[in-house]
BADO-168481 format. One record per residue (C-alpha): residue in three letters; x, y, z. Coordinates in Angstrom, 1 decimal, m for minus. Example, Ala and Ser with C-alpha at 12.3 -4.5 7.8 and 13.67 -1.06 7.14 Angstrom:
<sites>
SITE residu     xx     yy     zz
SITE    ALA   12.3   m4.5    7.8
SITE    SER   13.7   m1.1    7.1
</sites>
This chain:
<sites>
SITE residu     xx     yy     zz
SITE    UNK  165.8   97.8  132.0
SITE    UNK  163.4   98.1  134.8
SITE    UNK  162.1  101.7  135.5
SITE    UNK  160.5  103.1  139.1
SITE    UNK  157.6  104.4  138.4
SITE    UNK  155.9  106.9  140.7
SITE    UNK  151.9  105.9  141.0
SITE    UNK  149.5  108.5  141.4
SITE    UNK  145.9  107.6  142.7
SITE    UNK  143.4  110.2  142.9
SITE    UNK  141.3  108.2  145.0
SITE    UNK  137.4  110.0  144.4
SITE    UNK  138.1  110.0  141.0
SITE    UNK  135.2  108.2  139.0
SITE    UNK  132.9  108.0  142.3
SITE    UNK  136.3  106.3  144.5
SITE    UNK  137.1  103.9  141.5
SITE    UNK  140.4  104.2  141.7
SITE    UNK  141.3  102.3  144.6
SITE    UNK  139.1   99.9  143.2
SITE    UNK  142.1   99.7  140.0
SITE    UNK  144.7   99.8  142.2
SITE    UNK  144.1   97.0  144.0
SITE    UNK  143.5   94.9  140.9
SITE    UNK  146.3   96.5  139.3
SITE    UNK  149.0   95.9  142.4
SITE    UNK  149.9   92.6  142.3
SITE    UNK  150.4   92.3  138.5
SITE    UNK  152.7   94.8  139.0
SITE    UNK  154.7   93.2  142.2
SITE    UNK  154.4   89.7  140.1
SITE    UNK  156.1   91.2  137.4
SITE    UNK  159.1   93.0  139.6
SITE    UNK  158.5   96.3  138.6
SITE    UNK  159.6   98.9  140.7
SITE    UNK  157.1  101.7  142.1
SITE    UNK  156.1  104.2  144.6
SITE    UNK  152.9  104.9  145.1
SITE    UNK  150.8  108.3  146.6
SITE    UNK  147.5  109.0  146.5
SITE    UNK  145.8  112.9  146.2
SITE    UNK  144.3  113.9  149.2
SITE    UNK  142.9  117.6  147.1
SITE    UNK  142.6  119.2  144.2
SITE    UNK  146.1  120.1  143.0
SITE    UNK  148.0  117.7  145.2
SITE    UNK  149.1  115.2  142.0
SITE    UNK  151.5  118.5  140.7
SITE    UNK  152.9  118.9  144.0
SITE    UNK  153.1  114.8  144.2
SITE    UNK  154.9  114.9  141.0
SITE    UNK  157.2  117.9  141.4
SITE    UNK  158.5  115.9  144.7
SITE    UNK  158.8  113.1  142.8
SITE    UNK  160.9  114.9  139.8
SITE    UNK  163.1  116.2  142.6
SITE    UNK  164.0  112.6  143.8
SITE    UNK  164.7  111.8  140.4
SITE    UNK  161.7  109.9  139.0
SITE    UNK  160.3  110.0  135.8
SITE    UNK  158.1  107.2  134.9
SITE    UNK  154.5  108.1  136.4
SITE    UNK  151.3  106.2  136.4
SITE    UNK  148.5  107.9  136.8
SITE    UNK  144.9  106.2  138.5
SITE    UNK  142.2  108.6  137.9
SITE    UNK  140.8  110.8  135.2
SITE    UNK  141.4  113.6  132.9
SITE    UNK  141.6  116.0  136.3
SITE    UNK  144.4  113.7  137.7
SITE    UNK  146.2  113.4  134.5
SITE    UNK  146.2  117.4  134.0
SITE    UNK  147.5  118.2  137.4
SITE    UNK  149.9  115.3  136.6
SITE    UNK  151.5  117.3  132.8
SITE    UNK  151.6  120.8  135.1
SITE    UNK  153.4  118.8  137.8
SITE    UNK  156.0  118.3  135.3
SITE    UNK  156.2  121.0  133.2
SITE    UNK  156.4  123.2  136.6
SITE    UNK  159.6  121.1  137.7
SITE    UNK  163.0  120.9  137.2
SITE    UNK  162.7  118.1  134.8
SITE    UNK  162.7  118.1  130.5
SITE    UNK  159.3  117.1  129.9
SITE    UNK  160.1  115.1  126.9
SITE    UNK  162.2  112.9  129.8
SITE    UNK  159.3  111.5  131.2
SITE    UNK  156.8  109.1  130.4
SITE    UNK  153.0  108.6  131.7
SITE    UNK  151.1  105.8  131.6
SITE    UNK  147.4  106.3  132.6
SITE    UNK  144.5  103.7  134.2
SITE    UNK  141.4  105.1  133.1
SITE    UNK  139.4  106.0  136.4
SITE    UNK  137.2  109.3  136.4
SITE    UNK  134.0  109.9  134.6
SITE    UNK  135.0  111.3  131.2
SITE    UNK  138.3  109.7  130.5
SITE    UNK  138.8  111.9  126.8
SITE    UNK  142.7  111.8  127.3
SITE    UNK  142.7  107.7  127.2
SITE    UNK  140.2  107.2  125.1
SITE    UNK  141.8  109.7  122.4
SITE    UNK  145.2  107.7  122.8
SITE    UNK  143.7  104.6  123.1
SITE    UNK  144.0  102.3  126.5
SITE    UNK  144.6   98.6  127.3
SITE    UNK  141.7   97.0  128.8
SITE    UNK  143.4   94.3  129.8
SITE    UNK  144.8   95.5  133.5
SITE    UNK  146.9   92.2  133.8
SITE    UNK  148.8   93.0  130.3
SITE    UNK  149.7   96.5  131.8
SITE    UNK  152.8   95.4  133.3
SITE    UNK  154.5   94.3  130.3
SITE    UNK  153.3   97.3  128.7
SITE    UNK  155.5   99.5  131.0
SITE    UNK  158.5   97.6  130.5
SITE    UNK  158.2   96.9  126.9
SITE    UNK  155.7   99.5  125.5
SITE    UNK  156.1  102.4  122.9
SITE    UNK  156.0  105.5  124.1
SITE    UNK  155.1  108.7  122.4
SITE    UNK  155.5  112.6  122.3
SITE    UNK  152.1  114.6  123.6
SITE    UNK  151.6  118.0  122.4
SITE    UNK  151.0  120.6  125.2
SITE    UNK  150.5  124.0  125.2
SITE    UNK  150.6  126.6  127.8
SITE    UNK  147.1  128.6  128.4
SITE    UNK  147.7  132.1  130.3
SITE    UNK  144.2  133.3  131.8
SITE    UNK  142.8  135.7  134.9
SITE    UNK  141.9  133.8  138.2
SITE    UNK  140.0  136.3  141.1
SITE    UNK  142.0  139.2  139.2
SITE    UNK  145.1  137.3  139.5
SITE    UNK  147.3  136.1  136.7
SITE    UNK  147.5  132.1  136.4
SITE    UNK  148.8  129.4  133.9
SITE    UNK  148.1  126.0  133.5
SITE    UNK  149.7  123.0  130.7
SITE    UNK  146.7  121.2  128.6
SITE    UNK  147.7  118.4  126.4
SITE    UNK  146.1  119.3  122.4
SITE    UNK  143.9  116.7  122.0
SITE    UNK  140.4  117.1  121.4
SITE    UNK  138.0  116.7  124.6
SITE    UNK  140.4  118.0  127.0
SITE    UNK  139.5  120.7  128.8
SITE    UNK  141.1  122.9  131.5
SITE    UNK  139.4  122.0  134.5
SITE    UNK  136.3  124.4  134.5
SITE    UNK  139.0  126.8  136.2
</sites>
């Protein structure tokens, strides 16, 4: 069964990387029929609100192009929509600086075997938890995954 999968590309992400992915990544993808959408950030924040559209047009399958930031604002994207989070399914292209999330999960480094990944790959359940805290005096929450490295965006 072929899934549309939304594509998120935070395009500064690991000094403008990204792109760089994408465009290697793009035509493996068309080659191998699978269906997508794609959006790129244009600030900080703007993959939740990406996603939280995207939830409300039904999607659930993301890919994510860019780093640990990306991927963060991607989780509270979901977990601030309508959606069950254990509905959806990520699938990341390492592209920022640090890259903790992937390189705790583990990532293919082979970008043309990615395709075949989505359609035929394992998935798994990520723990999250929900971190309350005081922003300029006022009250804020954000969604980290529980994996060692990742960290809350310096907020």
């Amino acid at each position: 069964m072929n899934k549309k999968w939304f594509v998120i590309i935070n395009p500064v992400s690991g000094g403008k990387r990204a792109p760089k992915l994408w465009n290697k990544m793009l035509p493996h993808l068309e080659n191998a029929g699978i269906s997508f959408q794609v959006a790129f950030t244009e600030y900080i924040d703007h993959a939740g609100i990406l996603v939280k559209k995207a939830v409300a047009d039904g999607l659930q399958h993301f890919i994510i192009i860019g780093g640990d930031g990306t991927a963060n604002d991607v989780v509270n994207g979901i977990f601030n929509s309508t959606g069950q989070p254990e509905n959806f399914v990520l699938a990341m292209i390492p592209a920022g600086t640090g890259n903790d999330w992937v390189r705790t999960i583990g990532a293919y480094k082979n970008i043309a075997a990615i395709p075949e990944k989505l359609q035929t790959g394992k998935t798994f359940l990520q723990d999250v938890g929900l971190v309350s805290f005081q922003k300029i005096m006022k009250p804020e929450t954000d969604i980290l995954s529980i994996l060692p490295g990742w960290d809350l965006k310096g907020r």
